[in-house]
MIFIPA-623920 format. One record per atom (N, C-alpha, C): residue number from 1; residue in three letters; atom name; x, y, z; chain. Coordinates in pm, whole numbers, plus 50000, padded with zeros to 5 digits. Layout:
<sites>
SITE/NUM/ALA/CA/X/Y/Z/A
...
</sites>
This chain:
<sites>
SITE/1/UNK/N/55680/69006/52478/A
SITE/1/UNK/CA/55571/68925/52426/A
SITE/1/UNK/C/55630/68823/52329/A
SITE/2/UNK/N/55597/68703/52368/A
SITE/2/UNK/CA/55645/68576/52245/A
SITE/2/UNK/C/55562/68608/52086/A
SITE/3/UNK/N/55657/68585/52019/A
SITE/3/UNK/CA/55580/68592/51897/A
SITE/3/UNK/C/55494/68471/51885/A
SITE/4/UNK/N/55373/68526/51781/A
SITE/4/UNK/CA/55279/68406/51719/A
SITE/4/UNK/C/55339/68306/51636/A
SITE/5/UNK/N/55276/68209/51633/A
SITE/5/UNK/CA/55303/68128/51587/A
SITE/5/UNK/C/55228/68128/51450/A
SITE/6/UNK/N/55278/68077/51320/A
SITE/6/UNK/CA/55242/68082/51162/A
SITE/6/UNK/C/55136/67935/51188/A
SITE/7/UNK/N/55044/68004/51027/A
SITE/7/UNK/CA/54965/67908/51032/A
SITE/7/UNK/C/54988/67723/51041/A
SITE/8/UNK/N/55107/67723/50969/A
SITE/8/UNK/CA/55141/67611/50951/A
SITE/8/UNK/C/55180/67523/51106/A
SITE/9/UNK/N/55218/67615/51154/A
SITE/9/UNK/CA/55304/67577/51315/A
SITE/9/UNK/C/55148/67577/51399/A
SITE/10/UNK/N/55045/67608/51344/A
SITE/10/UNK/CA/54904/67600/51441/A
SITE/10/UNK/C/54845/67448/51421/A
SITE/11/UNK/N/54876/67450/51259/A
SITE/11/UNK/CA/54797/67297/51212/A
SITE/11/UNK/C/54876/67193/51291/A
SITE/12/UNK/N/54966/67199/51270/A
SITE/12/UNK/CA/55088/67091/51335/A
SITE/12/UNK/C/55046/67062/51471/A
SITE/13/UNK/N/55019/67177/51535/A
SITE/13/UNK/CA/55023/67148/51672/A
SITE/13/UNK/C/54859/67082/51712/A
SITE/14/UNK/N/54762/67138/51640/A
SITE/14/UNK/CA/54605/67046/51593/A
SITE/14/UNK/C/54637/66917/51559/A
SITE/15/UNK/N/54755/66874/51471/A
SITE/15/UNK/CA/54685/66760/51396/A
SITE/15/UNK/C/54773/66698/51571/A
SITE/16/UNK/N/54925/66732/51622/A
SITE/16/UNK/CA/54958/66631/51701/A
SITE/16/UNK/C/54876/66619/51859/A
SITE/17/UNK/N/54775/66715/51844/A
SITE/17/UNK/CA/54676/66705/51977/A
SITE/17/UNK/C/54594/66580/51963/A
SITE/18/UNK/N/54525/66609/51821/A
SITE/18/UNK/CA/54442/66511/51793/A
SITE/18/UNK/C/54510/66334/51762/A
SITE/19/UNK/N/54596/66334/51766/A
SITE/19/UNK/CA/54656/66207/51723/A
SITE/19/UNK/C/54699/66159/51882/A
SITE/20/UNK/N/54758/66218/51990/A
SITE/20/UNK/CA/54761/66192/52139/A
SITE/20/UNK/C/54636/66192/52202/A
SITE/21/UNK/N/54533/66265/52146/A
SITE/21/UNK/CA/54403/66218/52179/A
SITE/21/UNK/C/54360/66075/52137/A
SITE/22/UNK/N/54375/66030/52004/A
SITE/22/UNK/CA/54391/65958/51989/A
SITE/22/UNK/C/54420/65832/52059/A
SITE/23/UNK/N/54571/65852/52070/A
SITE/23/UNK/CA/54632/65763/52127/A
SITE/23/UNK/C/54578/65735/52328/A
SITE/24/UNK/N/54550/65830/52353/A
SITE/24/UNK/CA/54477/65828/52449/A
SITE/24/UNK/C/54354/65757/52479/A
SITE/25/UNK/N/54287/65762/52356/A
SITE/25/UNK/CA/54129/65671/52386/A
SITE/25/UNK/C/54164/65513/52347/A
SITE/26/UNK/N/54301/65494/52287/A
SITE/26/UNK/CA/54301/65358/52274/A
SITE/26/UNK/C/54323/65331/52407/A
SITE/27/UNK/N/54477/65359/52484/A
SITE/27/UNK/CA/54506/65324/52597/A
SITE/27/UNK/C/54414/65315/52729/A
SITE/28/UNK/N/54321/65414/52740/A
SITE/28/UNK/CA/54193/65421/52819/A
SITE/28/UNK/C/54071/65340/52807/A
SITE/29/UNK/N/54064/65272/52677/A
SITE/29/UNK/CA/53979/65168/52632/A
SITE/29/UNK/C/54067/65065/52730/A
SITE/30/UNK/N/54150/65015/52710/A
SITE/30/UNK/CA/54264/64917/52713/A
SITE/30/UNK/C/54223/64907/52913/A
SITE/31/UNK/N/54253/65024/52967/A
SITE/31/UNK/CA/54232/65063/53132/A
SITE/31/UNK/C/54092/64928/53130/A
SITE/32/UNK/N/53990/65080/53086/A
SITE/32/UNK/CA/53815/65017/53149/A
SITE/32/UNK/C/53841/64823/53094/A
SITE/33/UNK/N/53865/64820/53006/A
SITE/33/UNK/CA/53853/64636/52969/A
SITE/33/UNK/C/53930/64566/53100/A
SITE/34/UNK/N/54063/64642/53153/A
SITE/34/UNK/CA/54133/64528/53236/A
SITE/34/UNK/C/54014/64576/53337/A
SITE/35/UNK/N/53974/64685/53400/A
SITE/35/UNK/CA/53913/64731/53457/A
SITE/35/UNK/C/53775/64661/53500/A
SITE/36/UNK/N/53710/64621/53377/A
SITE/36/UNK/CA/53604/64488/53358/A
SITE/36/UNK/C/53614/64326/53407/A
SITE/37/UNK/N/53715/64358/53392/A
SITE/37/UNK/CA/53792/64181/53479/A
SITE/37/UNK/C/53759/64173/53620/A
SITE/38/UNK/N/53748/64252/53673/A
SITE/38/UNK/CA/53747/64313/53836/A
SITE/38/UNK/C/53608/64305/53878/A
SITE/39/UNK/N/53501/64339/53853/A
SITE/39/UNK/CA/53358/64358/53859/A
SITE/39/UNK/C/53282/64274/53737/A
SITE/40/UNK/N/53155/64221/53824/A
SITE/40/UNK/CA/53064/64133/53769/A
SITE/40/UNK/C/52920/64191/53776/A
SITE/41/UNK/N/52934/64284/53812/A
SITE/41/UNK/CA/52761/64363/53824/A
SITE/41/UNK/C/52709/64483/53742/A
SITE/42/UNK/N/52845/64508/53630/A
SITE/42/UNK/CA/52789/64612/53568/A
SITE/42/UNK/C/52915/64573/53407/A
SITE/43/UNK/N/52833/64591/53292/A
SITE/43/UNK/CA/52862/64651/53188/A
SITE/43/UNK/C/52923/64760/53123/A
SITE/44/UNK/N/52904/64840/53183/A
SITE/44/UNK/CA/52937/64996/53160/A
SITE/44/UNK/C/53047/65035/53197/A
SITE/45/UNK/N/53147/65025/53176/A
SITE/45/UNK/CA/53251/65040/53243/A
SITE/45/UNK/C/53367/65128/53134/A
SITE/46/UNK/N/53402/65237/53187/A
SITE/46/UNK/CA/53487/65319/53069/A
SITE/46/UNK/C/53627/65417/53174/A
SITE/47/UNK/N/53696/65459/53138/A
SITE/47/UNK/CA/53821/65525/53212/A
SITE/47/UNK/C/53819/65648/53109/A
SITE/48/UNK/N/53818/65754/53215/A
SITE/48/UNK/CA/53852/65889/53188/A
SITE/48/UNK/C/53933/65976/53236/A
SITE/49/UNK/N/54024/66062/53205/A
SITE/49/UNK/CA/54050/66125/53286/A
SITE/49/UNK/C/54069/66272/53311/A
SITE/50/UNK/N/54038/66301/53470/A
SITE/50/UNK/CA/53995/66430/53450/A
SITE/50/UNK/C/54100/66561/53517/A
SITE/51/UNK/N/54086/66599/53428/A
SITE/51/UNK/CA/54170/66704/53444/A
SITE/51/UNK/C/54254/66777/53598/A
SITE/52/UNK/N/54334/66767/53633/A
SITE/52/UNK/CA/54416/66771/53765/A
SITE/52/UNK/C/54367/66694/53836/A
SITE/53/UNK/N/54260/66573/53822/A
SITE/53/UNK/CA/54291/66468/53906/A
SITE/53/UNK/C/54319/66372/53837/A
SITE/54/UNK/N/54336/66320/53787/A
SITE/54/UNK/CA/54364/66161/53723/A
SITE/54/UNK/C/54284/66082/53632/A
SITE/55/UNK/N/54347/65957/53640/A
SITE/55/UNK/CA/54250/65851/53575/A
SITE/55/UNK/C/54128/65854/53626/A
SITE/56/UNK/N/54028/65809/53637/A
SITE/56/UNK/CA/53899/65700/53700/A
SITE/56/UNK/C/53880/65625/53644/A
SITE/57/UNK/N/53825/65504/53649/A
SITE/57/UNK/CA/53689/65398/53665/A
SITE/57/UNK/C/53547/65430/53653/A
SITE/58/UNK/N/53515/65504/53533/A
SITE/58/UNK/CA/53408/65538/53551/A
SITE/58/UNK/C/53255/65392/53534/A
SITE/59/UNK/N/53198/65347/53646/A
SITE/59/UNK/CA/53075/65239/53596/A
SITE/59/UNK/C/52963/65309/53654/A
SITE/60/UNK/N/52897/65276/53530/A
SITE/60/UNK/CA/52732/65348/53559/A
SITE/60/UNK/C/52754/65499/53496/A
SITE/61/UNK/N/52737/65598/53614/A
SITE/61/UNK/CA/52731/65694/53621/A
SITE/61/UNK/C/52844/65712/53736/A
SITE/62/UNK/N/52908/65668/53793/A
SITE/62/UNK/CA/52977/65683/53947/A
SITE/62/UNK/C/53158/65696/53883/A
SITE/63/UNK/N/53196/65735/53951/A
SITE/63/UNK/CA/53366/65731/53921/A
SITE/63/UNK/C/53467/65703/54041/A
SITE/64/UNK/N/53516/65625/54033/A
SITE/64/UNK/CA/53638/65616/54150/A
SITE/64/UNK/C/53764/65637/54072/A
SITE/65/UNK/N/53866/65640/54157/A
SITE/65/UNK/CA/54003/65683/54105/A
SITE/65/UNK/C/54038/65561/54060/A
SITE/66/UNK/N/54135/65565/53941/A
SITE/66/UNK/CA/54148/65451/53854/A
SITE/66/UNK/C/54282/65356/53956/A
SITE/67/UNK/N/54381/65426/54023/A
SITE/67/UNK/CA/54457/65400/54122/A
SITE/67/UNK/C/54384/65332/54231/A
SITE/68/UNK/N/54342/65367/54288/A
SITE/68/UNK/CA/54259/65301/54443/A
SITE/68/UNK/C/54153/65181/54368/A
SITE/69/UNK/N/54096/65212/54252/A
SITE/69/UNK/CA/54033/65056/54195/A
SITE/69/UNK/C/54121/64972/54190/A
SITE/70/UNK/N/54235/65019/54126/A
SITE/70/UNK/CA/54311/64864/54097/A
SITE/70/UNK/C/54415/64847/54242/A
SITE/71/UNK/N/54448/64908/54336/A
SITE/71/UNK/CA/54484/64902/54459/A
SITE/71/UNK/C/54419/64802/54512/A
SITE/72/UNK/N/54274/64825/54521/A
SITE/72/UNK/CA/54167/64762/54638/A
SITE/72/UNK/C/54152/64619/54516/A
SITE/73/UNK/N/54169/64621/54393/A
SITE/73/UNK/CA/54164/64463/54289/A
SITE/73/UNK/C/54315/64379/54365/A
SITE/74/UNK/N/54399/64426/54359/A
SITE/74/UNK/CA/54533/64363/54351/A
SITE/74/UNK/C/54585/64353/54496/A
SITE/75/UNK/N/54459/64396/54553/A
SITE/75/UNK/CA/54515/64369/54747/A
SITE/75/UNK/C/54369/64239/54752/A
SITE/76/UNK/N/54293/64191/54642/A
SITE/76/UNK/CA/54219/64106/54660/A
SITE/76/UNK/C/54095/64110/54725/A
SITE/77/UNK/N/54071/64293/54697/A
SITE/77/UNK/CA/53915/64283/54780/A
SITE/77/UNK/C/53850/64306/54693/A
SITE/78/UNK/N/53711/64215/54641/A
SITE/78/UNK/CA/53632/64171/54588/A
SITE/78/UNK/C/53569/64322/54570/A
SITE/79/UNK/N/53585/64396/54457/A
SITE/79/UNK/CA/53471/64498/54427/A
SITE/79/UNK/C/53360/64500/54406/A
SITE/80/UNK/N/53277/64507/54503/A
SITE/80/UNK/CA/53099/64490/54453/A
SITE/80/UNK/C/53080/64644/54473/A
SITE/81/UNK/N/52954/64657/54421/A
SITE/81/UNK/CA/52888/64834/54433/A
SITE/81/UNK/C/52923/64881/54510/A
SITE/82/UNK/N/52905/64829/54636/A
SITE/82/UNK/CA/52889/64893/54799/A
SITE/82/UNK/C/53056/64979/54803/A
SITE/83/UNK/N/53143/64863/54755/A
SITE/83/UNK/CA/53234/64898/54795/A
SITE/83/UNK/C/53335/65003/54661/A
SITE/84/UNK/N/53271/65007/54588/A
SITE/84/UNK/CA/53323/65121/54409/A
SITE/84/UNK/C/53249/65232/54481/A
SITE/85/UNK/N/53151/65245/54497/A
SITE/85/UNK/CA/53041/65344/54579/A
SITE/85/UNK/C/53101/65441/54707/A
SITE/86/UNK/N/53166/65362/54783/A
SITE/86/UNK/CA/53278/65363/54890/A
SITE/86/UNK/C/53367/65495/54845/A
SITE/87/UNK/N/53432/65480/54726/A
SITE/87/UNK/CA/53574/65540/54691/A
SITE/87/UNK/C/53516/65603/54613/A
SITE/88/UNK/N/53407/65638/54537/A
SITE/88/UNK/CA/53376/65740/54422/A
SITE/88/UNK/C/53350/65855/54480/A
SITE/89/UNK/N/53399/65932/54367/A
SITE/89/UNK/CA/53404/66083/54418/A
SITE/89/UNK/C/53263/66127/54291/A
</sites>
């Protein structure tokens, strides 16, 4: 059995979760904004990601993979609903 870890070695490892969390919601802000460049029909637009699968694109309520959004942007096909709608899981 591994030994426990001391209180001090618990905080440490809290405060550096919360600070990569952190650093995480900047960079994911940073995603949904380029992410916003791409689409003209919705506001809402935020990047999450979920646990053993990846990034997304989350707009509205709907999510596509944050990969295959910017795939289907940078191969130049025009994202409207029909087609974010298409790829959301």
């Amino acid at each position: 059995m591994s030994k426990k870890k001391t209180r001090s070695q618990i905080f440490d490892l809290l405060i550096k979760t919360c600070q990569k969390n952190s650093e995480y919601l900047v960079y994911a802000d940073k995603v949904a904004k380029e992410a916003q460049k791409y689409i003209s029909w919705s506001d809402d637009v935020t990047c999450e990601s979920y646990l053993g699968e990846g990034l997304y694109i989350i707009i509205d309520t709907e999510s596509c993979p944050a990969d295959i959004f910017f795939d289907l942007a940078f191969n130049g096909v025009e994202i409207d609903r029909d087609i974010f709608l298409q790829y959301s899981r």
